[in-house]
C-alpha positions in Angstrom: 0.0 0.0 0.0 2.9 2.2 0.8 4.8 2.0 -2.6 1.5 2.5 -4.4 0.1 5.8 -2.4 3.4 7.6 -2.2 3.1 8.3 -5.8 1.0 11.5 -6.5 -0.4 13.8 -9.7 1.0 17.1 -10.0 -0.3 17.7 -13.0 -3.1 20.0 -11.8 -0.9 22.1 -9.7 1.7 22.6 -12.3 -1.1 24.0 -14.4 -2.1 26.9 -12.2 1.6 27.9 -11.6 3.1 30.1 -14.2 6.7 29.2 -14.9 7.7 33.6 -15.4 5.9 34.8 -12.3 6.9 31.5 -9.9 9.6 29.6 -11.8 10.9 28.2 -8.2 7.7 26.8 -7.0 7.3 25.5 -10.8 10.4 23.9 -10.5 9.9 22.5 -7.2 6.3 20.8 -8.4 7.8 19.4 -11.3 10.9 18.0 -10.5 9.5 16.8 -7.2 6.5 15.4 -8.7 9.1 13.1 -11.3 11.2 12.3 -8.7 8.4 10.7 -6.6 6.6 8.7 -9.3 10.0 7.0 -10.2 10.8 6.6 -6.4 7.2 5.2 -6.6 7.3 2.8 -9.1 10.6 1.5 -9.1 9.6 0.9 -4.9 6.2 -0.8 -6.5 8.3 -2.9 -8.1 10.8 -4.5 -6.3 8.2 -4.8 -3.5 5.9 -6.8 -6.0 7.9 -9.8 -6.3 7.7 -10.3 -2.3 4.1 -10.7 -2.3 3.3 -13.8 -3.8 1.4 -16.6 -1.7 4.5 -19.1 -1.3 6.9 -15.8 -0.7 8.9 -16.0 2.9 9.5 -12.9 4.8 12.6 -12.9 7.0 14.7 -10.4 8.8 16.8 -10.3 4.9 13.8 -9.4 3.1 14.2 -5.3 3.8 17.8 -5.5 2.7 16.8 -7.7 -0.7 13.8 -5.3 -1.5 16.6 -2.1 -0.9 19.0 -3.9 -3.4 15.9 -4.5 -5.6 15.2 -1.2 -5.4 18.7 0.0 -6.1 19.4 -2.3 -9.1 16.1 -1.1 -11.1 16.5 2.3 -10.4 20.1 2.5 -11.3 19.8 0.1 -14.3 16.4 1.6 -15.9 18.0 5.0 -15.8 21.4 3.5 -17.4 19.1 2.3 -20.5 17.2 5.9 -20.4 20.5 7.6 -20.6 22.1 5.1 -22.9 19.3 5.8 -25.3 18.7 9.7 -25.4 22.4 9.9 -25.6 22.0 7.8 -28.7 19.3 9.8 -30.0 21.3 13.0 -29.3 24.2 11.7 -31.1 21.9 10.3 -34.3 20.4 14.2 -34.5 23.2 15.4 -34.3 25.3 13.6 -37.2 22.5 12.6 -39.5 21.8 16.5 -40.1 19.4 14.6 -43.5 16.6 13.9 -40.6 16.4 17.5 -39.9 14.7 17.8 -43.1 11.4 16.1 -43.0 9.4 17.5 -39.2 7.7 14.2 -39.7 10.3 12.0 -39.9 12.0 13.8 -36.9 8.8 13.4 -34.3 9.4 9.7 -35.4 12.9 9.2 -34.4 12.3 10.9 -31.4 9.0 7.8 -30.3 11.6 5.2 -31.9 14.3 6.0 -29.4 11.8 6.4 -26.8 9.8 3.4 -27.5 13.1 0.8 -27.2 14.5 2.1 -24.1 11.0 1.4 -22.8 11.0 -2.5 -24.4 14.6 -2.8 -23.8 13.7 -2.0 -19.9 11.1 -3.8 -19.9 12.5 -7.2 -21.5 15.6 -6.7 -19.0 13.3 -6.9 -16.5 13.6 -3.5 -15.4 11.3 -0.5 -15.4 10.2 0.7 -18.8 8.3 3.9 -17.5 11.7 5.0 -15.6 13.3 4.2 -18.6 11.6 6.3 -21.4 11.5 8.9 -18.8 14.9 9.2 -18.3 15.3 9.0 -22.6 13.0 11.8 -22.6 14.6 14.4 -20.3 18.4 13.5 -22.3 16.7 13.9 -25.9 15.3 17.5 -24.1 18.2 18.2 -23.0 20.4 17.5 -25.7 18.9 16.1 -29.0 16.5 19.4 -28.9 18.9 22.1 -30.1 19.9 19.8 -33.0 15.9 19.4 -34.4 15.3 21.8 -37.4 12.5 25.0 -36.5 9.5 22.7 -37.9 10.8 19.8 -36.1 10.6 21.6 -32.6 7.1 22.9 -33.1 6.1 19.7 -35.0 7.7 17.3 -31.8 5.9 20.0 -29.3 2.8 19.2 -30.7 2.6 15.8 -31.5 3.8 14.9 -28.0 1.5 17.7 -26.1 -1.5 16.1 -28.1 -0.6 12.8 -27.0 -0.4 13.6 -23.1 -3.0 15.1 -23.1 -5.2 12.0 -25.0 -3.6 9.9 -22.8 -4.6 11.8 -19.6 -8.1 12.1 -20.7 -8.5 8.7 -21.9 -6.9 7.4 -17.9 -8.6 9.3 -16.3 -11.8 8.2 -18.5 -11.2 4.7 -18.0 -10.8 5.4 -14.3 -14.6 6.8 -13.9 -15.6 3.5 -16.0 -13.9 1.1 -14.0 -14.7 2.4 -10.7 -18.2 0.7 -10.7 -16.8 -2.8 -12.1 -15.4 -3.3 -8.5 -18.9 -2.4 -7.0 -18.8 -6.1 -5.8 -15.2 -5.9 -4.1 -14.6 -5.9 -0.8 -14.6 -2.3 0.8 -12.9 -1.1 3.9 -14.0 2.3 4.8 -12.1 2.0 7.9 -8.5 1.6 5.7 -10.0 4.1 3.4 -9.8 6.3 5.9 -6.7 5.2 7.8 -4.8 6.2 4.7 -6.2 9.1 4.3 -4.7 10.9 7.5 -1.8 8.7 6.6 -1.1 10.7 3.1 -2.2 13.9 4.7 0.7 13.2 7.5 3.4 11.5 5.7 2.8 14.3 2.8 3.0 17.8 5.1 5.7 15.7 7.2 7.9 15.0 4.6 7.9 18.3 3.2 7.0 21.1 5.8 8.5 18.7 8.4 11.8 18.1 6.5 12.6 21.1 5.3 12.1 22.6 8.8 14.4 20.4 10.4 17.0 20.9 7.8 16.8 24.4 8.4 17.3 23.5 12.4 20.2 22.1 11.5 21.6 25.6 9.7 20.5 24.7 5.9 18.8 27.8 4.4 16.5 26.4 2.3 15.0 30.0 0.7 11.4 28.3 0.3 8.4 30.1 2.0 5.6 28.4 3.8 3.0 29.4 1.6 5.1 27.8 -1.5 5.9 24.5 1.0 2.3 24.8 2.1 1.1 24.8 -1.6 3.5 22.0 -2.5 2.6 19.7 0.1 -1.2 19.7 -0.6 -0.5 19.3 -4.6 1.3 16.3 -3.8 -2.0 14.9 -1.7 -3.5 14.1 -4.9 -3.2 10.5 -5.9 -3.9 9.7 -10.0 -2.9 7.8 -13.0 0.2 6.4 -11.4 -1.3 4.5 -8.5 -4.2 3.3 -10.5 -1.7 1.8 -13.0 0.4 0.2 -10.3 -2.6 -1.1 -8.7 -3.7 -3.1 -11.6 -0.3 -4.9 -11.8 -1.1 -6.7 -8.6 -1.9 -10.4 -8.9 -5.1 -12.1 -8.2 -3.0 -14.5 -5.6 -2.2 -12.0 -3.3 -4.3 -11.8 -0.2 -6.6 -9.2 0.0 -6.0 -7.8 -3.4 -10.0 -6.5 -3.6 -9.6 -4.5 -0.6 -6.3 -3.0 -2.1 -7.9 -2.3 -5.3 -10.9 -0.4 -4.0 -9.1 1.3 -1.5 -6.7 2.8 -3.6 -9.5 3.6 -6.4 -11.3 5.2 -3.9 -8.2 7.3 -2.8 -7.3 8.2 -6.6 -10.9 9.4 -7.7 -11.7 11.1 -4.2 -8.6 13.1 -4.1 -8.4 13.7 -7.9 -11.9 15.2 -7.8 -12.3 16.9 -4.3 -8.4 18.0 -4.1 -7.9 18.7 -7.6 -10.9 20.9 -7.9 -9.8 22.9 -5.1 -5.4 23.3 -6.1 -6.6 26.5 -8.1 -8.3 28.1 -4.9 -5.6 27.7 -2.8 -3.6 28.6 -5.4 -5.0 32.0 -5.4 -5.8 32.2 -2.0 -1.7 31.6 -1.1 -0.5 33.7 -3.8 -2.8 36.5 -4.4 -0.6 39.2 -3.0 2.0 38.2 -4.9 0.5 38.3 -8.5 
């Protein structure tokens, strides 16, 4: 339950901050928001494999789940890089791609594509993976597309997050009443509700005040730490994904799957409705 909640959906949030008037708190949301979802799913993961039905759990298991966790991370970002670097290098020497936007958007979902089935076939995380290809190709492979390509790439791939977003998030409010004859556990429900509410404000507000106890000077506000730590309460696309994964031998899987459906819809509708108004409420003064 932990590795699956402890990912969250920024998206909303990121949308209501404008990158010229608050590039810090833009920056924060963002990378934050990246940095958790990878933490999230490689942790998803390497935990996944320790919940079968003739799975032993000894005083080792922490330590194998940490090495787990370790070697995915590490080696799904190795693939990312190995690949965007690629990509980069391809742009970069092939200047003939440059001519034809079409052919360049193209390259750029090739490269993308097999460092996800290469991460996946290694056994490692394909989402961390294309992510990681994705941020190298941004940072490198971008300044060597042609004028067209840029806007063309921009485009194609804007149109496609946002499809895919809609179409989740779509498929979400469908499925939600196919588990109508799961077991529900209001109790856990709401267990893990103050659970995400603490572990969220103490991990943020809570950290960054005791680093600044112990003489770090972090230059964040309250408002902005405030702000951050109730985007990051919303739970979305991520943890419904990872929820699916689980198999039908693990004990108690119904319960899991309805409470963390429950968690995903009622924060992305209640919490996500209301990011703009504390949005405005915290930074009025300032815009």
């Amino acid at each position: 339950m932990c590795s699956l909640l402890c990912s969250t959906d920024v998206i909303a949030a990121i949308s209501m901050v404008s990158y010229d008037e608050q590039p810090t708190l833009f920056s924060l949301l963002f990378g934050e928001g990246i940095v958790n979802d990878a933490v999230a799913i490689i942790l998803f993961n390497s935990v996944l494999k320790y919940t079968g039905e003739n799975t032993t759990v000894s005083w080792t298991t922490p330590f194998a789940i940490f090495w787990d966790f370790l070697l995915l991370g590490v080696c799904s970002i190795l693939i990312g890089l190995v690949y965007g670097l690629i990509a980069s290098a391809f742009f970069k020497s092939i200047r003939s791609l440059t001519r034809d936007a079409c052919m360049e958007c193209m390259t750029i979902f090739c490269f993308g594509y097999l460092a996800y089935c290469t991460s996946e076939l290694c056994s490692f995380s394909g989402i961390i993976a294309l992510l990681t290809s994705g941020v190298v190709m941004a940072h490198y492979a971008w300044y060597s597309l042609s004028p067209q390509g840029k806007h063309g790439s921009y485009l194609v791939f804007s149109t496609l997050g946002y499809a895919m977003t809609g179409f989740i998030f779509s498929y979400l409010g469908i499925t939600f009443f196919a588990y109508e004859d799961y077991w529900w556990s209001w109790e856990l429900i709401l267990v893990e509700v103050f659970i995400i509410f603490i572990g969220r404000y103490g991990g943020t507000m809570g950290l960054v005040y005791l680093l600044e106890c112990c003489g770090y000077k972090s230059g964040i506000s309250f408002k902005q730490l405030f702000f951050i730590g109730y985007a990051g309460l919303i739970r979305g696309a991520i943890a419904f994904g990872l929820v699916l994964r689980i198999n039908h031998t693990v004990t108690n899987r119904s319960v899991i799957v309805t409470t963390c459906l429950c968690l995903v819809v009622g924060t992305t509708i209640i919490l996500g409705a209301t990011v703009g108004m504390v949005q405005k409420c915290l930074f009025k003064a300032d815009q």
